[in-house]
C-alpha positions as CSV (number, residue, x, y, z in Angstrom):
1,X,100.6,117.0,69.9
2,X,103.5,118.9,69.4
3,X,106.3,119.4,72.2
4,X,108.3,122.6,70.5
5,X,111.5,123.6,72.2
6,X,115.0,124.8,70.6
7,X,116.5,121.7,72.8
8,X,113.7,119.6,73.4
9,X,113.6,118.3,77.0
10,X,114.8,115.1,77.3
11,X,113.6,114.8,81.0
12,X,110.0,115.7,80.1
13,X,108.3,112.3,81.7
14,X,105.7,114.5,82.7
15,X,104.2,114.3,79.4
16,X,102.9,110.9,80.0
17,X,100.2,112.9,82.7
18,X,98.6,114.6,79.7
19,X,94.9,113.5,78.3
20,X,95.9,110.6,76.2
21,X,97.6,112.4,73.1
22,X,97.9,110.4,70.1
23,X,101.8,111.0,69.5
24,X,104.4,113.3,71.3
25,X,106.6,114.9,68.9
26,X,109.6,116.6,69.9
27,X,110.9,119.4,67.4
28,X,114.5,119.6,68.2
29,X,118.2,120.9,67.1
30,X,120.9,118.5,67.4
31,X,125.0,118.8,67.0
32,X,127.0,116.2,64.2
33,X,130.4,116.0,65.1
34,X,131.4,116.2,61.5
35,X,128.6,118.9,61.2
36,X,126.6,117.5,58.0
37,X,123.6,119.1,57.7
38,X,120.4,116.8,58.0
39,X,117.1,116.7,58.9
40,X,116.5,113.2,60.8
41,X,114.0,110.6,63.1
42,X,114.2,108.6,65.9
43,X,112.8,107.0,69.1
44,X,114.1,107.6,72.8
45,X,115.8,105.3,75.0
46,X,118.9,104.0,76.0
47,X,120.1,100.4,75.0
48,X,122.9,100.6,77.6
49,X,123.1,101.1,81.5
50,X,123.9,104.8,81.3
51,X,121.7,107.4,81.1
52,X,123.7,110.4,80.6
53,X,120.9,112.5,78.4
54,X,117.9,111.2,79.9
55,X,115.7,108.4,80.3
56,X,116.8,105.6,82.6
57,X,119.8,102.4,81.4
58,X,118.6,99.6,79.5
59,X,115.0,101.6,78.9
60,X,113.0,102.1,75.6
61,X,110.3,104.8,75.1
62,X,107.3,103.6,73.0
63,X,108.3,104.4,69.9
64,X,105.6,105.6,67.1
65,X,106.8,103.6,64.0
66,X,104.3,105.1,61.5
67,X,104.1,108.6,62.4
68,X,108.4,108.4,61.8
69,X,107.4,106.9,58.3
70,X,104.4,109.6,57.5
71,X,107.6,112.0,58.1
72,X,110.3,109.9,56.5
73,X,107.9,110.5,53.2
74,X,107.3,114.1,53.7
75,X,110.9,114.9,54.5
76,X,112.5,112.7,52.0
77,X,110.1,114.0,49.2
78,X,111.0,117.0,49.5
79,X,112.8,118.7,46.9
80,X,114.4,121.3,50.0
81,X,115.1,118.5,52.8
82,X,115.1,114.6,51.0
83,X,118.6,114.4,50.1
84,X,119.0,115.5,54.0
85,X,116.8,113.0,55.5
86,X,118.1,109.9,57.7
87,X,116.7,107.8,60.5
88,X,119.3,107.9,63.6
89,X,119.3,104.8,66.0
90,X,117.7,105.0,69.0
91,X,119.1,106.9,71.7
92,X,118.4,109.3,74.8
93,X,115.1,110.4,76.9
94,X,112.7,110.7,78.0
95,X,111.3,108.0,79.0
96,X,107.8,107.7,77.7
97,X,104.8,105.3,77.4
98,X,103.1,107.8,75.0
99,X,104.0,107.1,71.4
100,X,106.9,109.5,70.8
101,X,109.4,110.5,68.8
102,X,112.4,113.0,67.7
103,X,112.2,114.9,64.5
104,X,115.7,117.4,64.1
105,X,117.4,119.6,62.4
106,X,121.3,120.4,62.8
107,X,125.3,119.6,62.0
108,X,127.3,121.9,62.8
109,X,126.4,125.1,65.6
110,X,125.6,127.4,62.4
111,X,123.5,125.4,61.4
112,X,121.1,125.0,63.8
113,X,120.8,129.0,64.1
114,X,119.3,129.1,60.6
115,X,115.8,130.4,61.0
116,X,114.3,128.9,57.4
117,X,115.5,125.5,58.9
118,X,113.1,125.6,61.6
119,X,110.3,126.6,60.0
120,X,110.6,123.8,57.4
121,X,111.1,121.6,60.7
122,X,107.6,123.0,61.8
123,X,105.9,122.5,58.3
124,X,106.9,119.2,57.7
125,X,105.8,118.0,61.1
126,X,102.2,120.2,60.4
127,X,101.9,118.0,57.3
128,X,102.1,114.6,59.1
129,X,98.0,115.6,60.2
130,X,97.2,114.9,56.5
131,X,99.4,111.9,55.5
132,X,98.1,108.2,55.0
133,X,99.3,105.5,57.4
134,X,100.1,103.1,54.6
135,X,103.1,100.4,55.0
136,X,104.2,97.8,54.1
137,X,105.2,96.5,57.7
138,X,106.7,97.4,60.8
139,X,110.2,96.7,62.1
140,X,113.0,96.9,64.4
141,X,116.3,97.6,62.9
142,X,119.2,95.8,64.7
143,X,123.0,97.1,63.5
144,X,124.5,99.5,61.2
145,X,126.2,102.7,62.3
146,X,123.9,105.7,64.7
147,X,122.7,107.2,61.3
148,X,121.6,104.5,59.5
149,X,121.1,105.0,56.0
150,X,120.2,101.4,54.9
151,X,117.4,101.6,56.8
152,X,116.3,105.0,55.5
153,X,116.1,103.5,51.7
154,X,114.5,100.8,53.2
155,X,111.8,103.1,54.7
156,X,111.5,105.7,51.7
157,X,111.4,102.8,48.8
158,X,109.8,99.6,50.5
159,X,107.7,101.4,53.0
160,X,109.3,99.7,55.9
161,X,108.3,101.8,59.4
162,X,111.3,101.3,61.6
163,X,109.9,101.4,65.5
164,X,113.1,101.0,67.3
165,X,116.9,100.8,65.4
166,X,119.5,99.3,67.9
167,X,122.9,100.4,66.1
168,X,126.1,97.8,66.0
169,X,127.5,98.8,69.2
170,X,124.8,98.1,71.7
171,X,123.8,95.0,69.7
172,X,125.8,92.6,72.4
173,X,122.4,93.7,74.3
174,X,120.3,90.8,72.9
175,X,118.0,91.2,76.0
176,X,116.9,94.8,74.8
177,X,115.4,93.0,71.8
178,X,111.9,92.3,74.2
179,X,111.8,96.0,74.8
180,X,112.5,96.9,71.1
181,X,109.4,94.8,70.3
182,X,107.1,95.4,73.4
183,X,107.9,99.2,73.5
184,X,106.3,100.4,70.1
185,X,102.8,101.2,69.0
186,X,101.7,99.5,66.9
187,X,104.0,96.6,67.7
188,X,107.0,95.3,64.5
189,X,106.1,91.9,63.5
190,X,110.2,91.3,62.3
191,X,113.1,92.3,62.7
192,X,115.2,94.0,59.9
193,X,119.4,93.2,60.2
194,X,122.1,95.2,58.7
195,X,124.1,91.7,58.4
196,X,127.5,92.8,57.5
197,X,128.0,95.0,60.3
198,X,127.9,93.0,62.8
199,X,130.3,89.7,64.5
200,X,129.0,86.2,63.6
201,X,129.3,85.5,67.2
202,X,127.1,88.4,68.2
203,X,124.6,87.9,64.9
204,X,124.3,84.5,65.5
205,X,123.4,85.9,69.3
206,X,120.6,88.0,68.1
207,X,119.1,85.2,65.7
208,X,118.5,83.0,68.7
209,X,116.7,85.8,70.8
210,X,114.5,86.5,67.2
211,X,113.8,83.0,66.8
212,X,113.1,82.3,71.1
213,X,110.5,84.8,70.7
214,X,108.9,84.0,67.3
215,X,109.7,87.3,65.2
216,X,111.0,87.0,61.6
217,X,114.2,88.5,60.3
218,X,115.5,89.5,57.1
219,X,119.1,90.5,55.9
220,X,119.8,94.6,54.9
């Protein structure tokens, strides 16, 4: 199902009423401070206790791991969009337990008034009903900056599908990390960590949340 909107709604919670759709996907513009151009994923919640744009504090949304990597590959194959393409971290509503996600186009506020953009927005997201679910395994990427471009090679060369991505500065929220596991369909088996990012004291607070409940890690 698609949920099209020129700003999607990031209140929408109402969605979750609907007759069990597979994945919700919100086709949205968004605004880059430094207004680069891109075309980018990413799951909803908010890793903090504000909720300024949705959702409610401290809150994931299901996230939809490999319908963000089905686009990853469709977006960043493409000879128009791939040198565009980046996952963002996790961030704003709504609040769903539908699979969901964000798929965007924007930078700057001319740029997400260009009509062609849009429509490649559409036909990308049309060509997700035809692509093969094939990974290599799912995640949860912890650090890096709010577009994080490690874990987009990661995605687009070792097939890593990235559920939730909690960027450096929430990652003193080592309690989130349940949610970032529990709140994802299918669920990550490990956790991927953008190591030089983040403080030793804060990595080495993460490592013993990983380990208490079991999940892997590997260095980015």
């Amino acid at each position: 199902m698609l949920a099209e909107s020129v700003a999607a709604n990031i209140n929408s919670e109402f969605l979750d009423d609907m007759k069990t759709p597979e994945c919700i996907i919100f086709l949205s513009a968004h605004s880059s401070a430094r207004g680069i151009e891109s075309f980018t994923v990413h799951s909803e919640g908010n890793w903090g206790s504000e909720a300024a744009l949705g959702s409610k504090g401290r809150s994931l949304s299901v996230a939809a791991p490999l319908h963000m990597l089905k686009l990853a590959r469709i977006i960043g194959n493409s000879e128009r969009g791939g040198s565009n393409f980046v996952y963002e971290a996790t961030h704003h509503g709504p609040l769903l337990s539908t699979p969901s996600l964000f798929m965007e186009f924007g930078g700057g506020e001319s740029a997400k008034m260009k009509k062609h953009k849009a429509e490649m927005l559409a036909d990308y997201a049309y060509r997700i009903l035809d692509a093969d679910d094939y990974h290599e395994k799912i995640v949860v990427g912890i650090g890096g900056q709010h577009y994080s471009e490690k874990f987009t090679r990661l995605a687009l060369s070792k097939g890593y599908a990235f559920a939730h991505i909690m960027p450096k500065y929430y990652c003193s929220e080592v309690e989130m990390l349940e949610q970032a596991f529990e709140r994802s369909f299918p669920k990550p088996s490990a956790a991927v960590i953008e190591w030089k990012s983040i403080k030793a004291e804060t990595r080495n607070s993460i490592i013993k949340k990983l380990n208490d409940m079991g999940m892997e890690y590997e260095k980015a």
